[in-house]
DSSP file (Angstrom, degrees, kcal/mol; ACC not computed):
  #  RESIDUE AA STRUCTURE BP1 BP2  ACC     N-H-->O    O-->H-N    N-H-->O    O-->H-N    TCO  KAPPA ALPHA  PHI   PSI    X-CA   Y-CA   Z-CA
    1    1 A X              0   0    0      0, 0.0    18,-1.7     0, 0.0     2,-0.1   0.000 360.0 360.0 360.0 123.8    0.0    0.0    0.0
    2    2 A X        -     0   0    0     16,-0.2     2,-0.2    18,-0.1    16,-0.1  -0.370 360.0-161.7 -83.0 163.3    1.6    3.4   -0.8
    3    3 A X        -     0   0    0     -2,-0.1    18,-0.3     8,-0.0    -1,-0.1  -0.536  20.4-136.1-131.4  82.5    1.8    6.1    1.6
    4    4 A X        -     0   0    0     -2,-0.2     2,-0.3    16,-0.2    18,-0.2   0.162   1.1-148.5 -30.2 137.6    2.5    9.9   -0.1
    5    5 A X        -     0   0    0     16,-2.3     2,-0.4     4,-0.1    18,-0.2  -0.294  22.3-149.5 -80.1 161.7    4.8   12.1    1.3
    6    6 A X    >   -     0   0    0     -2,-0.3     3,-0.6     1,-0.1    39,-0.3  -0.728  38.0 -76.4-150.8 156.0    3.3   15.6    0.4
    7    7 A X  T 3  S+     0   0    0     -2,-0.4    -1,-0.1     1,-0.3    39,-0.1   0.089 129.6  19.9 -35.4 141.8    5.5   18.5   -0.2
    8    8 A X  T 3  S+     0   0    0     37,-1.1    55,-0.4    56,-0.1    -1,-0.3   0.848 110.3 129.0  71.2  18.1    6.7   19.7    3.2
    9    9 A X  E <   -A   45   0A   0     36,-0.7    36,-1.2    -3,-0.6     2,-0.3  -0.568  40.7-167.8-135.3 165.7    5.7   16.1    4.6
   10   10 A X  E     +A   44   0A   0     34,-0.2     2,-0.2    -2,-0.2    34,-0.2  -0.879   8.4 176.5-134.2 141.7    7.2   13.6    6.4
   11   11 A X  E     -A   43   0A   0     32,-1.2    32,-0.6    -2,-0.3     2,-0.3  -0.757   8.0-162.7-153.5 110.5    6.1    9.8    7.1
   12   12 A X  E     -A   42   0A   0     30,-0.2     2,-0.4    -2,-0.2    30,-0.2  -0.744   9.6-178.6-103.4 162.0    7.4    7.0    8.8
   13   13 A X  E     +A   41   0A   0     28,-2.6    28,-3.5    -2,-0.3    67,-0.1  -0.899  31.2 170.1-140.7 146.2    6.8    3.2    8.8
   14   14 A X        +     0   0    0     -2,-0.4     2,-0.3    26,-0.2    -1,-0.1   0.472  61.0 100.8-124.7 -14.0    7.5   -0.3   10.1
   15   15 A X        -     0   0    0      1,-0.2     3,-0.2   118,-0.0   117,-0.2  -0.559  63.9-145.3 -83.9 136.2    4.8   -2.3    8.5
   16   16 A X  S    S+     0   0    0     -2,-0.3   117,-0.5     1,-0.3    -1,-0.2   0.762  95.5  69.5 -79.8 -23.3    6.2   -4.3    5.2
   17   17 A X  S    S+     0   0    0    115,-0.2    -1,-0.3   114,-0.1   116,-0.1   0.884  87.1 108.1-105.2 -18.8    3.2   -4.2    3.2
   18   18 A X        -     0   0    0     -3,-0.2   114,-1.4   -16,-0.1   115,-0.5   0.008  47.5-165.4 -43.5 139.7    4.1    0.0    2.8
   19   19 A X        -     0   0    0    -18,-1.7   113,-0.5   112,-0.2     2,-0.2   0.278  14.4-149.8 -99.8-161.4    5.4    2.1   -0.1
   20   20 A X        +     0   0    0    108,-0.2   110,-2.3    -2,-0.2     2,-0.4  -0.178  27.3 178.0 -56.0 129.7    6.6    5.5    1.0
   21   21 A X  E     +E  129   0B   0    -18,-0.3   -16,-2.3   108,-0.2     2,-0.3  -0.944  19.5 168.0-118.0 114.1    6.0    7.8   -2.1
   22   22 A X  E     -E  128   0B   0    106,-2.7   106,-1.6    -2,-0.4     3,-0.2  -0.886  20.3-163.4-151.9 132.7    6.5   11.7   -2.7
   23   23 A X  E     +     0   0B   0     -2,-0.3   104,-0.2   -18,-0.2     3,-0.2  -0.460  53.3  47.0-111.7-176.4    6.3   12.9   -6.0
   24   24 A X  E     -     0   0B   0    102,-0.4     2,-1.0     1,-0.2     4,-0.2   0.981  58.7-179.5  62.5  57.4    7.3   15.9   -7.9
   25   25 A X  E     +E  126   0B   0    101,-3.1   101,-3.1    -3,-0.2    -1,-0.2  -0.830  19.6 143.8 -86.3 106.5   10.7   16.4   -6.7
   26   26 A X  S    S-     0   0    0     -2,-1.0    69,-2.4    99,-0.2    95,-0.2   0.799  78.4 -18.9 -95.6 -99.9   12.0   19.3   -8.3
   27   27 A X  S    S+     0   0    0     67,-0.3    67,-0.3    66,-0.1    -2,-0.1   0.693 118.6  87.2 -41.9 -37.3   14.3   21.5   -6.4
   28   28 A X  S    S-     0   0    0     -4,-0.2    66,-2.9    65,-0.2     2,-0.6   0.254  77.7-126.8 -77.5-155.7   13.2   20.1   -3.2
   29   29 A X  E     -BC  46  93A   0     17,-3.2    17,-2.5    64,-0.2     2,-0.6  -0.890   9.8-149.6-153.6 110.9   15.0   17.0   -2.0
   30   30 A X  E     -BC  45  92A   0     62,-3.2    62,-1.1    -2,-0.6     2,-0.4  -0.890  10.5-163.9-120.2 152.1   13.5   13.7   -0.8
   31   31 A X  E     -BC  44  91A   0     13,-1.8    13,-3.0    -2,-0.6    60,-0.3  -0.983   7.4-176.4-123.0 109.8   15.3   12.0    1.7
   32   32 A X  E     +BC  43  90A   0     58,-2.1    58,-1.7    -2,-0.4    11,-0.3  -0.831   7.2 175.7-100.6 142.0   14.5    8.3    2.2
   33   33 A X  E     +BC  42  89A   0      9,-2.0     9,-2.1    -2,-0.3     2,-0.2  -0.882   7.8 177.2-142.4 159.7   16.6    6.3    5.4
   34   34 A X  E     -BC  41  88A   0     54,-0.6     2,-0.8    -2,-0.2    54,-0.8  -0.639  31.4-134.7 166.5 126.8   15.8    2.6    6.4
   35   35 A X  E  >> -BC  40  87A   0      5,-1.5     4,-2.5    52,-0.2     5,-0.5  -0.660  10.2-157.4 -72.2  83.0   17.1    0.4    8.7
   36   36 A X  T >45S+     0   0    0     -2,-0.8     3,-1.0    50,-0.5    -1,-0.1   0.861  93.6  40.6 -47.7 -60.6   17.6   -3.3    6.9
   37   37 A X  T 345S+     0   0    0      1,-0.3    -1,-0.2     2,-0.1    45,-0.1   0.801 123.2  38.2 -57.9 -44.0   17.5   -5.2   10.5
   38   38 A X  T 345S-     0   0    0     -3,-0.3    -1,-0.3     2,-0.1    -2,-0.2   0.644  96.2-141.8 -45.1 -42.9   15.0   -3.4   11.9
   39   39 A X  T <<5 +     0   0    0     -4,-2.5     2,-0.4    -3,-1.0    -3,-0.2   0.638  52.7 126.5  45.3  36.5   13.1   -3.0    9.1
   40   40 A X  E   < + B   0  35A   0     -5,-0.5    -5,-1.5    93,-0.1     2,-0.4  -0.887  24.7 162.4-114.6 136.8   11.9    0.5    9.6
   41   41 A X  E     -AB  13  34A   0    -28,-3.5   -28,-2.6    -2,-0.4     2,-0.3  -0.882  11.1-177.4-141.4-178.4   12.0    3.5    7.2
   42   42 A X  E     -AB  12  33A   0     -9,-2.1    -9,-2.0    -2,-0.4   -30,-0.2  -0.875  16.4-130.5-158.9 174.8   10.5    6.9    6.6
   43   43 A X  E     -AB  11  32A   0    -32,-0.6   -32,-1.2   -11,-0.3     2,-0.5  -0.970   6.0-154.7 -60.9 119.4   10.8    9.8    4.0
   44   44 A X  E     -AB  10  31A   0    -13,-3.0   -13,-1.8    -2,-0.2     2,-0.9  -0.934  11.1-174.7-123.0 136.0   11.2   13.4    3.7
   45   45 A X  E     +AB   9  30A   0    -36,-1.2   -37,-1.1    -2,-0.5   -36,-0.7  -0.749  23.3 166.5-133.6  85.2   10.2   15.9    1.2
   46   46 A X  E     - B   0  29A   0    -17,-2.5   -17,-3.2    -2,-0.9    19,-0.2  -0.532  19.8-166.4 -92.4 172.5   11.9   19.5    2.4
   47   47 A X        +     0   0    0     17,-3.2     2,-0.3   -19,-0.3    18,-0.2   0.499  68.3  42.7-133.3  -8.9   12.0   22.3    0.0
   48   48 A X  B     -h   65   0C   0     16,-2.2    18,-2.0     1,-0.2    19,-0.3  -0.966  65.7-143.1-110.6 138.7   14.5   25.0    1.6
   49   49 A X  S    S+     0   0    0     -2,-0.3    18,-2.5    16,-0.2    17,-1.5   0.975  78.9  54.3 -48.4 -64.4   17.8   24.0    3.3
   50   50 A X        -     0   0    0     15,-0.2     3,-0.2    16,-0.2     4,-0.2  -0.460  51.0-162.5 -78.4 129.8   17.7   26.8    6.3
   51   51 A X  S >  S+     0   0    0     -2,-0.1     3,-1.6    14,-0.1     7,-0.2   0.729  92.0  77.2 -29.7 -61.2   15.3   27.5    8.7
   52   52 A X  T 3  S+     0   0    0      1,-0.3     3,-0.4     3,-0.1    -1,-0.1   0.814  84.4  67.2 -21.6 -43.6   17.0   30.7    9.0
   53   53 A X  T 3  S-     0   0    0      1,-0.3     2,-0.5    -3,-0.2    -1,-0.3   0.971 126.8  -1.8 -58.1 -50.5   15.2   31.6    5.8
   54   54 A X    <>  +     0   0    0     -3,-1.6     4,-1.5    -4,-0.2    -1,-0.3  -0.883  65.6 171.3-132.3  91.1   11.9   31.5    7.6
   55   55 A X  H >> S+     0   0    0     -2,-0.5     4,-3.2    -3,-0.4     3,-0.8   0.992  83.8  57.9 -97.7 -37.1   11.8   30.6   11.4
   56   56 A X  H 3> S+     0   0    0      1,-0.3     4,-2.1     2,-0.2    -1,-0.2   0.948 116.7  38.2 -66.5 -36.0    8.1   31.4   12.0
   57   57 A X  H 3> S+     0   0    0      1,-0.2     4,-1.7     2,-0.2    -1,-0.3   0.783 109.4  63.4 -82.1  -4.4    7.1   28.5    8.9
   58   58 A X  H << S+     0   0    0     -4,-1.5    -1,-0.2    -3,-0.8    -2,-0.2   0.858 104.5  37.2 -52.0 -46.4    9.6   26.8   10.2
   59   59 A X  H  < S+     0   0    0     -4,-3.2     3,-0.4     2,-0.1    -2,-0.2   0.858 119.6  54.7 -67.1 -13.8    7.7   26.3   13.7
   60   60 A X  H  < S-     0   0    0     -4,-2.1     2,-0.6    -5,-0.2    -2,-0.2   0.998 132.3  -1.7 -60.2 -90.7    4.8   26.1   11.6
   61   61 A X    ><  -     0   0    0     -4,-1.7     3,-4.1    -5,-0.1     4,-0.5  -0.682  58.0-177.3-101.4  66.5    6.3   23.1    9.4
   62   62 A X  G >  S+     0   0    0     -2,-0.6     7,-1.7    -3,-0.4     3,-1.3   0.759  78.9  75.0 -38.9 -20.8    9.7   21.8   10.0
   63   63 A X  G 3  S+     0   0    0    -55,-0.4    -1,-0.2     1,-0.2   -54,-0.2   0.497  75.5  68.6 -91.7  19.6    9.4   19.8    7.6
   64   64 A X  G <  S+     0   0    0     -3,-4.1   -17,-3.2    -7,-0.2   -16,-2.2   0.739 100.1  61.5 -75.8 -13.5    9.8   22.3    4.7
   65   65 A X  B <> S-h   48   0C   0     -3,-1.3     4,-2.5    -4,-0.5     5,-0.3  -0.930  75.2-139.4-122.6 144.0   13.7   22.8    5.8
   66   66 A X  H  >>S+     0   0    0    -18,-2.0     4,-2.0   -17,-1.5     5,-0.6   0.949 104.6  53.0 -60.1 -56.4   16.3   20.3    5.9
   67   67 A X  H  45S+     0   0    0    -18,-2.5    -1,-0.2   -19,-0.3     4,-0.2   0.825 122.2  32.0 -74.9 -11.8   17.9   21.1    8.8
   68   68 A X  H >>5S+     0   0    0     -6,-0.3     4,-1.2    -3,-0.1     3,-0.5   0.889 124.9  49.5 -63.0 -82.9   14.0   20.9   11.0
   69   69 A X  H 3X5S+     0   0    0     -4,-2.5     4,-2.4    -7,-1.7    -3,-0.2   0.745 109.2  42.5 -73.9 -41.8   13.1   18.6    8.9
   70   70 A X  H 3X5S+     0   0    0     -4,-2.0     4,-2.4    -5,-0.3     5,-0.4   0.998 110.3  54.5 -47.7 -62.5   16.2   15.7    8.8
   71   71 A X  H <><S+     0   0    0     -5,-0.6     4,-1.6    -3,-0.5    -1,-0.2   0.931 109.4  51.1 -46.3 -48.3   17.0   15.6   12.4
   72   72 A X  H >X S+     0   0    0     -4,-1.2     4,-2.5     1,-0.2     3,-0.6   0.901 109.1  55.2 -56.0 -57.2   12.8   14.8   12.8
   73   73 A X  H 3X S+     0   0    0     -4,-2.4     4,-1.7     1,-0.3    -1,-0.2   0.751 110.6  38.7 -75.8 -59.9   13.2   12.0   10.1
   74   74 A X  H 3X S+     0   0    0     -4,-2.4     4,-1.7     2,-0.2    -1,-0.3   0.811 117.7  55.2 -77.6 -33.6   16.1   10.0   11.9
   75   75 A X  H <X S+     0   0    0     -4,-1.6     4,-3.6    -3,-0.6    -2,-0.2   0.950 109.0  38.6 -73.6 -41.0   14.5   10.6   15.2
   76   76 A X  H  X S+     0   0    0     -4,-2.5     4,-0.8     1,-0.2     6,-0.2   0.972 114.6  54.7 -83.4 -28.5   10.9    9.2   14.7
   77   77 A X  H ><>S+     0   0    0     -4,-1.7     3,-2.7    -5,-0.3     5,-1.7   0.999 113.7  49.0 -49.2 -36.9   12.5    5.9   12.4
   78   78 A X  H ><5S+     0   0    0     -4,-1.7     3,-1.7     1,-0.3    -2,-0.2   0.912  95.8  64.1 -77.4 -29.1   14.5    5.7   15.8
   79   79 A X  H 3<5S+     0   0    0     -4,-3.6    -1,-0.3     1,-0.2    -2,-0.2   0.557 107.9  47.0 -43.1 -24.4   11.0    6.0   17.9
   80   80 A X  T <<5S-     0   0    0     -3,-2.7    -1,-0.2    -4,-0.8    -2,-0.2  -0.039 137.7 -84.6-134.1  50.2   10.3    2.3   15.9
   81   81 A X  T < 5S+     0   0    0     -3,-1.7    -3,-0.2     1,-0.3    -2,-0.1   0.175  73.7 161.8  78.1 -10.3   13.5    0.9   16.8
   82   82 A X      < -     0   0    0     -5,-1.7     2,-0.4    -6,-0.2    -1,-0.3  -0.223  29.7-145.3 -16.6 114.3   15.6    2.3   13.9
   83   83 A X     >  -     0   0    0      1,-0.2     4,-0.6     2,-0.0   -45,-0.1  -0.850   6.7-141.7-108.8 152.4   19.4    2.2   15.0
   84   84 A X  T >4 S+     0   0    0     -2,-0.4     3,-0.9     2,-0.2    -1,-0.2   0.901  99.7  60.6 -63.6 -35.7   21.6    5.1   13.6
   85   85 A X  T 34 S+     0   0    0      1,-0.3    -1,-0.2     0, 0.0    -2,-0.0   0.967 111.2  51.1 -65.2 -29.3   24.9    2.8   12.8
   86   86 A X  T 34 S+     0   0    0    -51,-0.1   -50,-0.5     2,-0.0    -1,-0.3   0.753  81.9 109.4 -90.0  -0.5   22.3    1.0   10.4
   87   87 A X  E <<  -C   35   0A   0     -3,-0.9     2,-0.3    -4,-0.6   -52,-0.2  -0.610  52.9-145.3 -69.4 129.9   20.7    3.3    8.4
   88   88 A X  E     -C   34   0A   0    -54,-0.8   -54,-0.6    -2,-0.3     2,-0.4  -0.687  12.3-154.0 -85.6 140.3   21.0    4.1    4.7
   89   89 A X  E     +C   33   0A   0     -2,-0.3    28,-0.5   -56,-0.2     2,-0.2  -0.865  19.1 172.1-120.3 132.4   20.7    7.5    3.6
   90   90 A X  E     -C   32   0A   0    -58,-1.7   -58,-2.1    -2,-0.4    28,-0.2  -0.688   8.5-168.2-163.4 138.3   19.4    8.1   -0.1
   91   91 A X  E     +C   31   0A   0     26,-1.4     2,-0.2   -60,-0.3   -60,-0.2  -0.135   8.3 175.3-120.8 150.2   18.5   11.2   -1.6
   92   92 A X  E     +C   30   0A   0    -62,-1.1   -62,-3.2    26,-0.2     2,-0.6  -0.855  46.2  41.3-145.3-161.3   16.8   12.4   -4.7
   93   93 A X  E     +Cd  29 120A   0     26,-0.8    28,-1.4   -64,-0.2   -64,-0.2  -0.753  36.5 150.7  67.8-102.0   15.5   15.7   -6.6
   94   94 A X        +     0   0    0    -66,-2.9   -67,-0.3    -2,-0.6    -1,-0.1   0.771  38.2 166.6  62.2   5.3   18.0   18.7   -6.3
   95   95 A X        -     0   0    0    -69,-2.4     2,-0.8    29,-0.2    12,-0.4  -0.204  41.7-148.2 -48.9 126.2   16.5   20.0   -9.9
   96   96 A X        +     0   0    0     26,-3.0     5,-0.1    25,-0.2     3,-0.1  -0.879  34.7 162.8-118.9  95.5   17.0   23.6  -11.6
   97   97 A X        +     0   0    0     -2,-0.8     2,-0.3     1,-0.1    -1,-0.1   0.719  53.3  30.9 -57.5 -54.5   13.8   23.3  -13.1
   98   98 A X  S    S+     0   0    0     -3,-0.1    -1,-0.1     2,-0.1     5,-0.0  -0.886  99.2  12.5-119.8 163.0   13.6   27.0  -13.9
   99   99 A X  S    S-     0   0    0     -2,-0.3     2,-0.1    -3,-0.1    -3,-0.0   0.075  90.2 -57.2  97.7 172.3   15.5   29.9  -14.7
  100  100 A X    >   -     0   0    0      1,-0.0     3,-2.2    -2,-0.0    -2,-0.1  -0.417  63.0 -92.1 -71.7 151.9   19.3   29.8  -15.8
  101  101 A X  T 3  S+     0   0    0      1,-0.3    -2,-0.1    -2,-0.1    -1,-0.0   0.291 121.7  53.5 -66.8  11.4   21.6   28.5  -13.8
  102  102 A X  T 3  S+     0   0    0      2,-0.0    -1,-0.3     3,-0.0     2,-0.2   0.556  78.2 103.9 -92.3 -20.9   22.7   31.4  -11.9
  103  103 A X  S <  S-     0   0    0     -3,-2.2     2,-1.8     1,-0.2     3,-0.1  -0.615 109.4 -51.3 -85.6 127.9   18.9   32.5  -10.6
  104  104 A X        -     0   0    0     -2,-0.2    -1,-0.2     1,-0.2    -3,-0.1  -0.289  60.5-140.7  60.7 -14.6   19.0   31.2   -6.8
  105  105 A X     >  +     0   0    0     -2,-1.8     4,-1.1     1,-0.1    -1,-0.2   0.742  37.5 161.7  65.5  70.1   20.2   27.3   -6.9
  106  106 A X  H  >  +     0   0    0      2,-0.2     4,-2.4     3,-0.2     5,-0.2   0.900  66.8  52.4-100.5 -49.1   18.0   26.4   -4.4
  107  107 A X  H  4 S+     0   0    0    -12,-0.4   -11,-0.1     1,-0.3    -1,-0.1   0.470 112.9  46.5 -62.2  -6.0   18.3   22.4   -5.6
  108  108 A X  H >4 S+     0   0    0      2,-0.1     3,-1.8   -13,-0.0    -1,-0.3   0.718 112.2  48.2 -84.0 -50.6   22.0   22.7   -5.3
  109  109 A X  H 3< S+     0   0    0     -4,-1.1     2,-0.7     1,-0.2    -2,-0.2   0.979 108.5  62.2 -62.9 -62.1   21.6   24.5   -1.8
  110  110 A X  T 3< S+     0   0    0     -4,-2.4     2,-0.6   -63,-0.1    -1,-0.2   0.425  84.9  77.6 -32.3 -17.3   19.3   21.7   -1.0
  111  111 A X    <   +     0   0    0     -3,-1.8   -62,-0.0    -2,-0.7     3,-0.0  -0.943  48.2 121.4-102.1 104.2   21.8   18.9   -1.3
  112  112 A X        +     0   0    0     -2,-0.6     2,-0.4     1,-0.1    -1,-0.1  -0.194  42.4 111.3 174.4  27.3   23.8   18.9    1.8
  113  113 A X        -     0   0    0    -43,-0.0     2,-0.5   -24,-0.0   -22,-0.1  -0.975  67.9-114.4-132.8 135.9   23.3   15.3    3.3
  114  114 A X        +     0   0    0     -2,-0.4     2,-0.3     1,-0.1   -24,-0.0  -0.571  50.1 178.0 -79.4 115.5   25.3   12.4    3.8
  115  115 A X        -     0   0    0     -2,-0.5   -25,-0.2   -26,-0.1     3,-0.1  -0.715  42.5-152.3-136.8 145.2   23.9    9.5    1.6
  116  116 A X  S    S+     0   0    0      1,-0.3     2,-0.3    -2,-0.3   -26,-0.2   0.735  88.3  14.0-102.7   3.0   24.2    6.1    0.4
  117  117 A X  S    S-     0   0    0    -28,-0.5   -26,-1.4     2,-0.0    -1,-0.3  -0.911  71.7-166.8-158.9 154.0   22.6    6.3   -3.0
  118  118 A X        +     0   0    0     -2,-0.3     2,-0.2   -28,-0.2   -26,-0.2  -0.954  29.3 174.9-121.7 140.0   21.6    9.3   -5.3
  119  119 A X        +     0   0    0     -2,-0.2   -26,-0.8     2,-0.0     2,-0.3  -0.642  45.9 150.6-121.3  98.3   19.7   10.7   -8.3
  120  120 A X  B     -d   93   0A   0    -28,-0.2     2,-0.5    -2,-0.2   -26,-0.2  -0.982  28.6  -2.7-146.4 144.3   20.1   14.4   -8.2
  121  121 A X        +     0   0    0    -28,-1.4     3,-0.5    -2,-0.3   -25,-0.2  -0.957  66.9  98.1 114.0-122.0   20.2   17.4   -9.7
  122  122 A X  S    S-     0   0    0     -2,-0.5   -26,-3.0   -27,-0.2    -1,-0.1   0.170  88.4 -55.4  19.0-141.3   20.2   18.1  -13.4
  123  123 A X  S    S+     0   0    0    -28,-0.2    -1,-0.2     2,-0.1     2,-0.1   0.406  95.5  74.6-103.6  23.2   16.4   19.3  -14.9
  124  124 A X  S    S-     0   0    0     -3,-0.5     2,-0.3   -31,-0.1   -29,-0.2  -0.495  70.9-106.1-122.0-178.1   13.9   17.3  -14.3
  125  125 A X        -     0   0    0     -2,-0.1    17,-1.3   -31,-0.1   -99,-0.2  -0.894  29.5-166.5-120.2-165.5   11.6   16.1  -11.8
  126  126 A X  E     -EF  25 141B   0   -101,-3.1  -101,-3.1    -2,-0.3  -102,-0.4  -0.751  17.2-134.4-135.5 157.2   11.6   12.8  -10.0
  127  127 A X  E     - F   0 140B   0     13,-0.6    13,-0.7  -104,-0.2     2,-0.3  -0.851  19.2-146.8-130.9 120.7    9.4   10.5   -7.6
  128  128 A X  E     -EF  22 139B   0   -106,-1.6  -106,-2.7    -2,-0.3     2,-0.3  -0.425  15.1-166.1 -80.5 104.6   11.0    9.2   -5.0
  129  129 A X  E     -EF  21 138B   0      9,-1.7     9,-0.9    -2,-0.3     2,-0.6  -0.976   0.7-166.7-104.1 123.2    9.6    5.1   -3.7
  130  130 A X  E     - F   0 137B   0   -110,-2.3     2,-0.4    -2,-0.3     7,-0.2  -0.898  11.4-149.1 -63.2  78.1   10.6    3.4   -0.3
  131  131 A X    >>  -     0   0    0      5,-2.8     4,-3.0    -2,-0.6     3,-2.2  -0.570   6.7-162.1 -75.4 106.1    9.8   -0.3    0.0
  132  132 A X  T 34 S+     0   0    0   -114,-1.4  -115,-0.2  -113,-0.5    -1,-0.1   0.721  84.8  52.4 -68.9 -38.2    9.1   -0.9    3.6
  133  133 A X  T 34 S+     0   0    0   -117,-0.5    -1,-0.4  -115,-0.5  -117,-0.1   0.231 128.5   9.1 -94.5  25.3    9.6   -4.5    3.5
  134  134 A X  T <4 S-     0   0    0     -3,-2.2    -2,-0.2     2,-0.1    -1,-0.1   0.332  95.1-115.7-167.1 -32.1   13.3   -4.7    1.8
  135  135 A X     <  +     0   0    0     -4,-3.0     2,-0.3     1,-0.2    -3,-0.1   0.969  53.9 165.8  61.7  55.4   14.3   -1.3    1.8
  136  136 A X        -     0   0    0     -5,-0.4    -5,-2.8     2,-0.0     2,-0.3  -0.763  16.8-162.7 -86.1 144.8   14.4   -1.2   -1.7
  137  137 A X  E     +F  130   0B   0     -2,-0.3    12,-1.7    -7,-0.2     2,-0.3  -0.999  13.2 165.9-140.5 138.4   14.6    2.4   -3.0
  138  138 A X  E     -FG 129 148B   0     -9,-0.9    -9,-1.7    -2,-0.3     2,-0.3  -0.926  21.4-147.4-168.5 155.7   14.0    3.7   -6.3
  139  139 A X  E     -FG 128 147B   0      8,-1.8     8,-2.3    -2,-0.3     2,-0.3  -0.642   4.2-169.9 -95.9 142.5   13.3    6.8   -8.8
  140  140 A X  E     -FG 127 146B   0    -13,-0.7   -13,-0.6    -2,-0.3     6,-0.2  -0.838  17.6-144.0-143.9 136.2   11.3    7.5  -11.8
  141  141 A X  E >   -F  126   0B   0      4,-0.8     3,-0.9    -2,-0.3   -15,-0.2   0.157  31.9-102.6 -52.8 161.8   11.7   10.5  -13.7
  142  142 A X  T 3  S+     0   0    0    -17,-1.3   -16,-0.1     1,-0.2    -1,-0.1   0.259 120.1  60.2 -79.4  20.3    9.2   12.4  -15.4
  143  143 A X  T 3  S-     0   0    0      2,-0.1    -1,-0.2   -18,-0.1    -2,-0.0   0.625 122.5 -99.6-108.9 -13.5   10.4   10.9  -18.9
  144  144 A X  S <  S+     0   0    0     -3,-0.9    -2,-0.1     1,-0.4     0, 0.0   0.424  77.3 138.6 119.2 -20.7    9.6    7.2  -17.5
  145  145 A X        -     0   0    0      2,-0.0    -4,-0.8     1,-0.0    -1,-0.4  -0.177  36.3-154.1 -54.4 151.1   12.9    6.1  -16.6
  146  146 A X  E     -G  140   0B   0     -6,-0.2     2,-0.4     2,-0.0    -6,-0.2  -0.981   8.2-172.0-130.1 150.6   13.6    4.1  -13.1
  147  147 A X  E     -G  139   0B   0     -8,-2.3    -8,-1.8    -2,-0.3     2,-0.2  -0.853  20.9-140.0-152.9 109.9   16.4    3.8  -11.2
  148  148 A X  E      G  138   0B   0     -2,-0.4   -10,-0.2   -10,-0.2    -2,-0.0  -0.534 360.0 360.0 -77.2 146.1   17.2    1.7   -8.3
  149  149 A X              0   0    0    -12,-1.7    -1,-0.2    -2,-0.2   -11,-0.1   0.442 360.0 360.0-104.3 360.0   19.4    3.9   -5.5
């Protein structure tokens, strides 16, 4: 059964028969972690690095900024027995979707996490899958392409 990530979103799981899903990763960055022994994972789908940008939506929503929103992510997988030495960190989105490549790099600013698999960055955007029961992880693009991370 999938379970969406929404913009801004976070969701974690322990139950095998679970998907975590968030789509449209453009600039923003989803961040999938999961714990093989454990079997627990979750997802995050921030859209700024800093808080700093915005601290009142930040108390609002941590989970729009990486540095709210990550720390929450590793804590509540560790809330269903998630150990830190086991986790696998993999990333996608990072995108400069619009503008030239000077206008504000917000999907390069975005990219800032220490990971065991990647798809990021170039123009396009991506959706980001979490297999609950295997920790299988894997992208597909908006041309139709898939890619396991």
């Amino acid at each position: 059964m999938d379970i969406v990530v929404g913009v801004a979103d976070l969701k974690v799981s322990n139950r095998p028969e679970h998907v975590l899903v968030t789509h449209a990763l453009g600039s923003c960055i989803g961040v999938a972690i999961y714990d093989p022994l454990a079997r627990v994972g979750g997802m995050l789908h921030f859209m700024l690095p800093e808080s700093s940008l915005d601290l009142s939506r930040a108390q609002e929503n941590p989970y729009m900024f990486a540095d709210t929103g990550v720390p929450r992510l590793f804590r509540e997988c560790y809330s269903l027995g998630a150990q830190k030495q086991r986790l696998r960190v993999k990333v996608a989105g990072g995108s400069q979707l619009f503008g030239r490549p000077e206008h504000f790099q917000v999907g390069r600013r975005n990219y800032n996490v220490l990971i065991h698999g990647e798809d990021v960055g170039g123009n396009k955007a991506r959706t980001l899958c979490l297999e609950i029961a295997t920790g299988k992880t894997w992208v597909r693009t908006t041309d139709n392409q898939i890619y396991e991370l």
